[in-house]
Wavefront OBJ file of the C-alpha trace (Angstrom):
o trace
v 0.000 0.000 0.000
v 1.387 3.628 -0.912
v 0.270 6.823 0.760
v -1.014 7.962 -1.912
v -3.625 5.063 -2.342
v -4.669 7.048 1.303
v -8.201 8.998 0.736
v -7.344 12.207 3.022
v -3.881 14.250 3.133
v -4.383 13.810 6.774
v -4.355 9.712 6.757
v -1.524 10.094 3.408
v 1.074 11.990 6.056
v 0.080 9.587 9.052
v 0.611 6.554 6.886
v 3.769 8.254 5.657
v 5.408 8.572 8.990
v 4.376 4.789 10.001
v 6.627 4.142 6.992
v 9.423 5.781 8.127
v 9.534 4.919 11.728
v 9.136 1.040 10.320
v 12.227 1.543 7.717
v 14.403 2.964 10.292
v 13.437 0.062 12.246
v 12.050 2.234 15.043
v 9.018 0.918 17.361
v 5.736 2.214 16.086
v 4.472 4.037 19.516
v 2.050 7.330 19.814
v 5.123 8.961 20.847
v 7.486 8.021 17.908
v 4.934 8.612 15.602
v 4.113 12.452 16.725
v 8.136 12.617 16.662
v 8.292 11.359 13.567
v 5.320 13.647 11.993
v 7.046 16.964 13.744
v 5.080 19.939 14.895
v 3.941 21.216 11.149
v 2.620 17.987 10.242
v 0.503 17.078 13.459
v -1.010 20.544 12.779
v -1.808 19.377 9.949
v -3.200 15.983 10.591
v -5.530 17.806 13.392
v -3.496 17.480 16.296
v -2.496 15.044 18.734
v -5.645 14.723 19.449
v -6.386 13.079 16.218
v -3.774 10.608 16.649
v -4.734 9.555 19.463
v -8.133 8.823 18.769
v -6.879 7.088 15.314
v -4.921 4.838 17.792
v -8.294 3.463 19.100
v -10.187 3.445 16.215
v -7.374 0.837 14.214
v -8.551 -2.565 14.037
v -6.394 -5.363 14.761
v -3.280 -6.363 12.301
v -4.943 -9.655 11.922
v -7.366 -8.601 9.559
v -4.733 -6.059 7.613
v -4.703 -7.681 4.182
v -8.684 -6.929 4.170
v -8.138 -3.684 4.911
v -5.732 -2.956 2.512
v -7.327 -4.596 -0.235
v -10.160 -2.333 0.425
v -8.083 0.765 0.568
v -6.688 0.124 -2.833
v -10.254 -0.881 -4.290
v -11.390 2.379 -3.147
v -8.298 4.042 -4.661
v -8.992 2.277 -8.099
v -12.562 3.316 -8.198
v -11.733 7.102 -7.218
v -9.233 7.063 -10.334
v -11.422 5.153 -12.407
v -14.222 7.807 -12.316
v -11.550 10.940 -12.380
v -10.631 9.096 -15.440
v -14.834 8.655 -16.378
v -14.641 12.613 -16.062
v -12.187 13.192 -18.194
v -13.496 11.096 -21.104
v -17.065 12.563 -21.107
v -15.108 16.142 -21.020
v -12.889 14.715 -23.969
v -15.672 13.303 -25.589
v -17.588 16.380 -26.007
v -14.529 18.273 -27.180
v -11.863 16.395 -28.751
v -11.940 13.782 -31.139
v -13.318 10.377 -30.459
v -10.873 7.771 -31.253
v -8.370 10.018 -29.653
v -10.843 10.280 -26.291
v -11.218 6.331 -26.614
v -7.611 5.329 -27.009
v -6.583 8.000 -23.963
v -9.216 6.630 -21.655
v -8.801 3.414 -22.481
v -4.848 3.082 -21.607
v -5.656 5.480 -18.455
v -8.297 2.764 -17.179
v -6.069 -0.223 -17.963
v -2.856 1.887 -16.538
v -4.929 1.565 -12.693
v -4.702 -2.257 -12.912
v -1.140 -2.271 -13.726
v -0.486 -0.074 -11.228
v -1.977 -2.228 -9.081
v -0.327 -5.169 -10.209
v 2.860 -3.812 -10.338
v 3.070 -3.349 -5.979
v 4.472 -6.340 -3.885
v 2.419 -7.458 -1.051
v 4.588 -6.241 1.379
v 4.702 -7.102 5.418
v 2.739 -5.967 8.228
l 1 2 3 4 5 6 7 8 9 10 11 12 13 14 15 16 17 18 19 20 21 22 23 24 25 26 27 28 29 30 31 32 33 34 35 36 37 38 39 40 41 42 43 44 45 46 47 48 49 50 51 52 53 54 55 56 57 58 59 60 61 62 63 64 65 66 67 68 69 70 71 72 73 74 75 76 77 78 79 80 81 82 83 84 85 86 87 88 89 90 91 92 93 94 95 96 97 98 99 100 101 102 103 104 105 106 107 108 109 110 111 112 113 114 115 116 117 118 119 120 121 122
């Protein structure tokens, strides 16, 4: 899963900072994580407060591969109708084999990305 798959900015710089701490090999605690996330970017993720309250709200790691697959099936269908936008606009505007061909490789271009990811550990 990639931050960007996240749907809010807030969740995106969370996730981001759960990264890090994990590469660096550092213990994934409320306190590391505000650490890691530094005073601009807890502002930004609505406080501590926030956090904290995300902290509770997690379910357990034993169910994670759900969860992710349902983060990146919401992902794909947020991209896939950005993409639906941008055809009708196209269609109504540009030429239509051109629209087609575009939209087609966009559409296909969210599976591979898909695809393309390893499954990663927890």
């Amino acid at each position: 899963m990639r931050p960007e798959q996240l749907y809010t900015k807030n969740l995106r710089l969370i996730y981001s900072a759960l990264r890090s701490l994990n590469e660096k090999g550092i213990p994934v605690y409320i306190i590391s994580l505000i650490e890691e996330l530094g005073s601009d970017n807890i502002v930004r993720v609505s406080g501590v407060h926030y956090i904290t309250q995300l902290e509770g709200s997690v379910p357990t790691t034993a169910n994670f591969h759900f969860y992710e697959k349902r983060v990146k099936e919401s992902d794909q269908k947020r991209k896939a109708i950005q993409i639906a936008g941008k055809i009708i606009k196209n269609a109504n505007e540009e030429d239509i084999s051109k629209t087609r061909s575009v939209g087609i490789n966009e559409l296909m271009s969210i599976e591979e990305y898909q695809m393309g990811e390893d499954e990663g550990n927890i």
